[in-house]
One Martini backbone bead per residue (centre of mass of N, CA, C, O) as a GRO file, in nm:
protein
  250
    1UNK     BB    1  13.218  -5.148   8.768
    2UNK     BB    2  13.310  -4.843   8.738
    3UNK     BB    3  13.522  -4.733   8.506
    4UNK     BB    4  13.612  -4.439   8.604
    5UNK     BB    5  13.647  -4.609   8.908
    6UNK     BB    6  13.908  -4.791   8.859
    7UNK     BB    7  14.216  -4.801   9.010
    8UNK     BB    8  14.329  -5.030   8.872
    9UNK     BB    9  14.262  -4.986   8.589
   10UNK     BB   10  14.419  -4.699   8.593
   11UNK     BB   11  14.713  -4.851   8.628
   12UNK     BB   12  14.687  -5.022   8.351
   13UNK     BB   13  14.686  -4.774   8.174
   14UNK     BB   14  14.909  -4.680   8.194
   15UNK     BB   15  15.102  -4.942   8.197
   16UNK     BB   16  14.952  -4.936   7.870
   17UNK     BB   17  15.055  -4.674   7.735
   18UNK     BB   18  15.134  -4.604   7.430
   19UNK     BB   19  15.165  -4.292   7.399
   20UNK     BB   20  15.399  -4.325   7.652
   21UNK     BB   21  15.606  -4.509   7.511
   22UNK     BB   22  15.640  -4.360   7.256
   23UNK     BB   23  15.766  -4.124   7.431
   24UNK     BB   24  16.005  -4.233   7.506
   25UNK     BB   25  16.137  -4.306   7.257
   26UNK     BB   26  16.156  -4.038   7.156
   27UNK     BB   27  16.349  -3.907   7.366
   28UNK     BB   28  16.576  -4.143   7.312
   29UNK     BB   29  16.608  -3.992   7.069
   30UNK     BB   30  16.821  -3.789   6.952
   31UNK     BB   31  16.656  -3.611   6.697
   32UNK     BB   32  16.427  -3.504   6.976
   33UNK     BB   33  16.510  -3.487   7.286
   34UNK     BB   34  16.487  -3.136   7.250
   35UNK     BB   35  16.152  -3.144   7.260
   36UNK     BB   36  16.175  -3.248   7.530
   37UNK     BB   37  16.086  -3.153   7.889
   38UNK     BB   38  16.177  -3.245   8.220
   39UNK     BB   39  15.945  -3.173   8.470
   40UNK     BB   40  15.909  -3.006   8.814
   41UNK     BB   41  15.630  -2.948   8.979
   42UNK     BB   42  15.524  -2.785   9.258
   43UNK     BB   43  15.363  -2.767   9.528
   44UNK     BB   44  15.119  -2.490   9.435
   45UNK     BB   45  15.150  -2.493   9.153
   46UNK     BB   46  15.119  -2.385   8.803
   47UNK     BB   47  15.104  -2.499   8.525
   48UNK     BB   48  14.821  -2.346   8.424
   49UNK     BB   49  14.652  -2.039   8.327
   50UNK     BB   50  14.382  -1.884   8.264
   51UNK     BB   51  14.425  -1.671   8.023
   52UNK     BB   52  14.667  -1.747   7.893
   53UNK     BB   53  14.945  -1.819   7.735
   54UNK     BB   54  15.033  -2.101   7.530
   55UNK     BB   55  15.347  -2.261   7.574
   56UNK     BB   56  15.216  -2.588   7.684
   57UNK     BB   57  15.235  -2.960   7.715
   58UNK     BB   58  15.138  -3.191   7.957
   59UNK     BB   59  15.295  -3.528   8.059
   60UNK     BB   60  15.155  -3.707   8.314
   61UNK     BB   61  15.375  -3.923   8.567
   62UNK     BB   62  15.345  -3.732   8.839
   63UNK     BB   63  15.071  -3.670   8.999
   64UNK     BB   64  14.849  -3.411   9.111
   65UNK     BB   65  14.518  -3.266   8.980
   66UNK     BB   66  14.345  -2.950   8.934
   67UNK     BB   67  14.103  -2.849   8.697
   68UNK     BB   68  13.991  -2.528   8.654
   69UNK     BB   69  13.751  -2.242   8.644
   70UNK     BB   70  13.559  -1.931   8.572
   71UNK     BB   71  13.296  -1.847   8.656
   72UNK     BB   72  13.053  -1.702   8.824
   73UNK     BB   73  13.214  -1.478   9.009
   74UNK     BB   74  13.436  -1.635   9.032
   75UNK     BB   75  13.373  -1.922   9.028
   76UNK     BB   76  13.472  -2.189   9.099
   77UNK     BB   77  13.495  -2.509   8.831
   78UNK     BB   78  13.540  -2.824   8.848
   79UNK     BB   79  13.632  -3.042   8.616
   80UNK     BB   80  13.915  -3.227   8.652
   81UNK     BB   81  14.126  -3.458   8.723
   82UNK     BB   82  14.482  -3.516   8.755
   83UNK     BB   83  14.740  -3.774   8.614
   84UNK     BB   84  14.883  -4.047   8.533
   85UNK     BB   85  14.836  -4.011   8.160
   86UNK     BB   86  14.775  -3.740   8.123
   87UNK     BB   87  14.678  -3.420   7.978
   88UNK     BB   88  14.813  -3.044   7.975
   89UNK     BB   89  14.655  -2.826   7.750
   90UNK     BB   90  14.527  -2.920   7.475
   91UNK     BB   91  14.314  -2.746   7.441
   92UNK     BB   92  14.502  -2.489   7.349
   93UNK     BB   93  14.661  -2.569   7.071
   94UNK     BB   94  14.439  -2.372   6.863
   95UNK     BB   95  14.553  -2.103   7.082
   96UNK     BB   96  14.639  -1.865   7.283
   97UNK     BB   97  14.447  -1.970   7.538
   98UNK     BB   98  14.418  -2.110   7.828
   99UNK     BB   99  14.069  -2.253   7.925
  100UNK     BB  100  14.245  -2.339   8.237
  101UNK     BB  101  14.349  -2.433   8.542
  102UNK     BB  102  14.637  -2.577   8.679
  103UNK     BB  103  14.710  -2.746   8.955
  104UNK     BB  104  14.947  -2.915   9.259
  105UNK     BB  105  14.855  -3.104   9.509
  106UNK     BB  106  15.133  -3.170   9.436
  107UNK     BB  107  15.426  -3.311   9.295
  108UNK     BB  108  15.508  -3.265   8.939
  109UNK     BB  109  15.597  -3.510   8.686
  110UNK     BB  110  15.616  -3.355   8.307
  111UNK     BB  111  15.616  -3.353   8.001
  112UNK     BB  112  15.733  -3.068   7.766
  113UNK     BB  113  15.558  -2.916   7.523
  114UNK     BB  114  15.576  -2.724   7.250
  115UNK     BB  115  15.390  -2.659   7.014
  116UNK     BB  116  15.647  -2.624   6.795
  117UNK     BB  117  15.697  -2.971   6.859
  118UNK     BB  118  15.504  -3.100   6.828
  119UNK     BB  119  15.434  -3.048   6.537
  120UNK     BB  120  15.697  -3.196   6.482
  121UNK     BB  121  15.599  -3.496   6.614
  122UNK     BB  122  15.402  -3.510   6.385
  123UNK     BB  123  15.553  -3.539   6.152
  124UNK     BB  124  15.747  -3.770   6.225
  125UNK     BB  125  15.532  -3.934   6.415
  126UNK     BB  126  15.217  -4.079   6.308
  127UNK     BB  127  15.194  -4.293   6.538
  128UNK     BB  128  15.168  -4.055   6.756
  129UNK     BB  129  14.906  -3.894   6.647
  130UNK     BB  130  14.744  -4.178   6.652
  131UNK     BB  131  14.740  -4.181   6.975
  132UNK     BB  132  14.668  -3.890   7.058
  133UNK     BB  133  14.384  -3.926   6.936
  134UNK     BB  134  14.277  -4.138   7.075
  135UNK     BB  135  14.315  -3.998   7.356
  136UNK     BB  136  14.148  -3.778   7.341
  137UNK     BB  137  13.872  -3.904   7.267
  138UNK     BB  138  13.858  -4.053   7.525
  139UNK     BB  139  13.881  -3.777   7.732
  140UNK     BB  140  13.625  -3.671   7.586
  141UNK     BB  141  13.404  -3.873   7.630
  142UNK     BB  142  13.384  -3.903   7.912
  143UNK     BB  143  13.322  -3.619   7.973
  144UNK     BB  144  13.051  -3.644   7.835
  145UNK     BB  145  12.931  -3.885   7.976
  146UNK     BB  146  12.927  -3.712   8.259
  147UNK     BB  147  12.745  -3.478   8.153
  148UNK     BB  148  12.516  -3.613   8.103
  149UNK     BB  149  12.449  -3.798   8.366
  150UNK     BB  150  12.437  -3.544   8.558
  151UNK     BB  151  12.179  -3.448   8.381
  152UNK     BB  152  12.044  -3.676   8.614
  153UNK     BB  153  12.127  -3.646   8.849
  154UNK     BB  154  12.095  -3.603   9.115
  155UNK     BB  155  12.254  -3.456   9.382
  156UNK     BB  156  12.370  -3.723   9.556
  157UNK     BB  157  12.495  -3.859   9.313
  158UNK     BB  158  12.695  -3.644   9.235
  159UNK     BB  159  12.880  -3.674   9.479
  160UNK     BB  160  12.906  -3.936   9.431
  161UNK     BB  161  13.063  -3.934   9.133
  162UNK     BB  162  13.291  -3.732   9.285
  163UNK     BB  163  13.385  -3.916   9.505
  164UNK     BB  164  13.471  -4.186   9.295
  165UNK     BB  165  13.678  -3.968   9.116
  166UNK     BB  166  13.874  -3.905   9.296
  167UNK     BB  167  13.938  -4.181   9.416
  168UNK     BB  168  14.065  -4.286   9.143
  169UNK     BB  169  14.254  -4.006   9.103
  170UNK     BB  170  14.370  -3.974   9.440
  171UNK     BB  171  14.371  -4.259   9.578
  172UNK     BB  172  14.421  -4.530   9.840
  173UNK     BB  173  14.460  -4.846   9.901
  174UNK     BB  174  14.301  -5.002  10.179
  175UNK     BB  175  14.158  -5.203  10.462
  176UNK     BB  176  13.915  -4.975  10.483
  177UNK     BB  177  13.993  -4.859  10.204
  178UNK     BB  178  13.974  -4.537  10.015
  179UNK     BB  179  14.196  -4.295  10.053
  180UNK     BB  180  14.175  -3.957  10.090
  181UNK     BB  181  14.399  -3.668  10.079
  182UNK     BB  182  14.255  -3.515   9.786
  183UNK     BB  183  13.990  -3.310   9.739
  184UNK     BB  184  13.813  -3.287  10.026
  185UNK     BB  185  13.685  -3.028  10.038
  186UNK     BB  186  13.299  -2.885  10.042
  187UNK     BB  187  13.407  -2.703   9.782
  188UNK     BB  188  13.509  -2.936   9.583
  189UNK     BB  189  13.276  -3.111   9.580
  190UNK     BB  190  13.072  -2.910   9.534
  191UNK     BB  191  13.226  -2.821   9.241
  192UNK     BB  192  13.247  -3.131   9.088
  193UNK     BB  193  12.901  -3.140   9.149
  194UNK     BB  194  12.716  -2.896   9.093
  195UNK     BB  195  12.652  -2.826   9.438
  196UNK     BB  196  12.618  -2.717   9.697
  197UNK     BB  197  12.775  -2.700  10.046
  198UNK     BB  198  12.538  -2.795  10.197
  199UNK     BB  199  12.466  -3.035  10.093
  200UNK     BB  200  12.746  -3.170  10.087
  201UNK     BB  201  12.730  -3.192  10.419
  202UNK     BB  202  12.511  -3.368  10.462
  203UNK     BB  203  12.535  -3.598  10.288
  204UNK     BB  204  12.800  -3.686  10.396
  205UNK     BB  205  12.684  -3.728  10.701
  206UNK     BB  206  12.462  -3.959  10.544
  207UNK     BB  207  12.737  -4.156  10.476
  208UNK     BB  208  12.852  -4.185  10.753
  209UNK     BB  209  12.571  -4.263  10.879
  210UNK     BB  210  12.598  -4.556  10.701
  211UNK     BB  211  12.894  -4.636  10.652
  212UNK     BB  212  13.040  -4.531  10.349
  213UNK     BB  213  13.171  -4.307  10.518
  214UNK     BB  214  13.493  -4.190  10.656
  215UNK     BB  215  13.591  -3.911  10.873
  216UNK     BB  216  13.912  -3.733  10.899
  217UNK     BB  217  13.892  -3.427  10.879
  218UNK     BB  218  14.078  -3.441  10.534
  219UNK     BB  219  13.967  -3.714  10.538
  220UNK     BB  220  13.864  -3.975  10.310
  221UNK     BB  221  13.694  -4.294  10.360
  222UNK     BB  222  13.555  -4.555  10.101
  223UNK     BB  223  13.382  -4.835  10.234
  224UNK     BB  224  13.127  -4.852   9.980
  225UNK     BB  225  13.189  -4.843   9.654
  226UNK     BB  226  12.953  -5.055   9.548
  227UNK     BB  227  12.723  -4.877   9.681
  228UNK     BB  228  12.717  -4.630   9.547
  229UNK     BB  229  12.733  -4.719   9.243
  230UNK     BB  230  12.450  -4.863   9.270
  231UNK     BB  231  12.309  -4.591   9.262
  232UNK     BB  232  12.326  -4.492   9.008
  233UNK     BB  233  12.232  -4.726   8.798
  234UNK     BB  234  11.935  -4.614   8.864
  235UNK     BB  235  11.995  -4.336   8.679
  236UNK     BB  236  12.228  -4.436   8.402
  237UNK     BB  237  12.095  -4.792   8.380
  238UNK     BB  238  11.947  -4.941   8.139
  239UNK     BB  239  11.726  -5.244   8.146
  240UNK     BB  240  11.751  -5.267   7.810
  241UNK     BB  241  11.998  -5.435   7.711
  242UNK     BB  242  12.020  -5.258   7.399
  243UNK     BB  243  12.059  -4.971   7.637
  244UNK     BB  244  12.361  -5.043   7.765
  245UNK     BB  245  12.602  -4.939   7.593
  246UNK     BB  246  12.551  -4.603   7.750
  247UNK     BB  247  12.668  -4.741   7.984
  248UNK     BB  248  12.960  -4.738   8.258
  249UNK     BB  249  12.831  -4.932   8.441
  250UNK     BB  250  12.965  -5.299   8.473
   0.00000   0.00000   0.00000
């Protein structure tokens, strides 16, 4: 199955997060508990605004969040979507300004670290900054992995993409399958997934009509999960197995 589409295994990375099993053990130490603040962000609220200065950056322990910026004509562009075990504003590090906005879903619970915070727990525990060095690498990767992939996809596939990266970090499983009901309506889809509005509107409709999903208002539930992925490995999975290695659904 599609290792970044895989609820299961998202939930237990979390649970296995050593970098935030870390963070705890850090706040729980007296000499450094002052250097980091639990917040919790309301839904409807941003943690960070692009173009602004930044502030900190948070830990997310709980809670669905949105990442985009602006395009062409201030057309919103969906990066990437975060929850538990995510990090937001680290890219703004060693930067003066955010360079994106995170918007909040839901309520978010949040470990928040001021830039001068950070720099002194990077000092103070080395296997700290090793573990965020791992952790920002992978999310890196990711990022890169699927950049790569889109500019394979045509336009279905890229919905496809969408649809089951949501339902990963979005999404809940039932017994009708993967019930999304955060970031479903046709303008985040197809800002998600870089193709228009109407194309999205068309796919999704001949998605429901083979079976693969059903639409309930703002909700959508995921009946075919391993249909959808498998149509993907055919445009970024080669058959040749030493060249295999770049392919990322299992």
């Amino acid at each position: 199955m599609y290792e970044l589409y895989n609820i299961d295994k998202a939930n237990k990375n979390f649970e296995e997060n050593k970098l935030f099993k870390k963070l705890l053990k850090i706040v729980q130490h007296k000499s450094t508990n002052d250097l980091i603040e639990l917040e919790t962000i309301k839904k409807g609220m941003f943690l960070v605004e692009e173009n602004q200065y930044v502030t900190g950056f948070y830990f997310i322990l709980e809670g669905r969040i949105k990442v985009f910026n602006s395009g062409v004509n201030n057309k919103k562009q969906i990066l990437k979507l975060a929850t538990k075990g995510d990090i937001i504003g680290l890219s703004g590090f060693n930067s003066l300004y955010y360079w994106a906005s995170a918007f909040a879903e839901e309520d978010v619970k949040a470990y928040f670290i001021t830039p001068k915070n950070l720099e002194i727990l990077l000092v103070l525990f080395p296997d700290f900054t090793l573990l965020l060095v791992k952790e920002f690498a992978f999310k890196v990767r990711s990022y890169e992995i699927r950049q790569k992939h889109l500019g394979l996809f045509p336009a279905t596939e890229r919905i496809i993409d969408s649809l089951l990266l949501i339902a990963s970090k979005f999404g809940s499983k039932t017994s009708n399958g993967i019930l999304i009901e955060h970031c479903t309506s046709r303008k985040d889809i197809s800002s998600f997934a870089s193709v228009s509005e109407a194309n999205t509107i068309r796919t999704l409709r001949k998605f429901q009509d083979k079976g693969y999903i059903t639409i309930e208002k703002k909700i959508i539930i995921i009946n075919e999960r391993e249909t959808l992925a498998n149509l993907l490995k055919i445009h970024c999975c080669p058959t040749d197995e030493k060249e295999k290695k770049g392919c990322y659904i299992d």
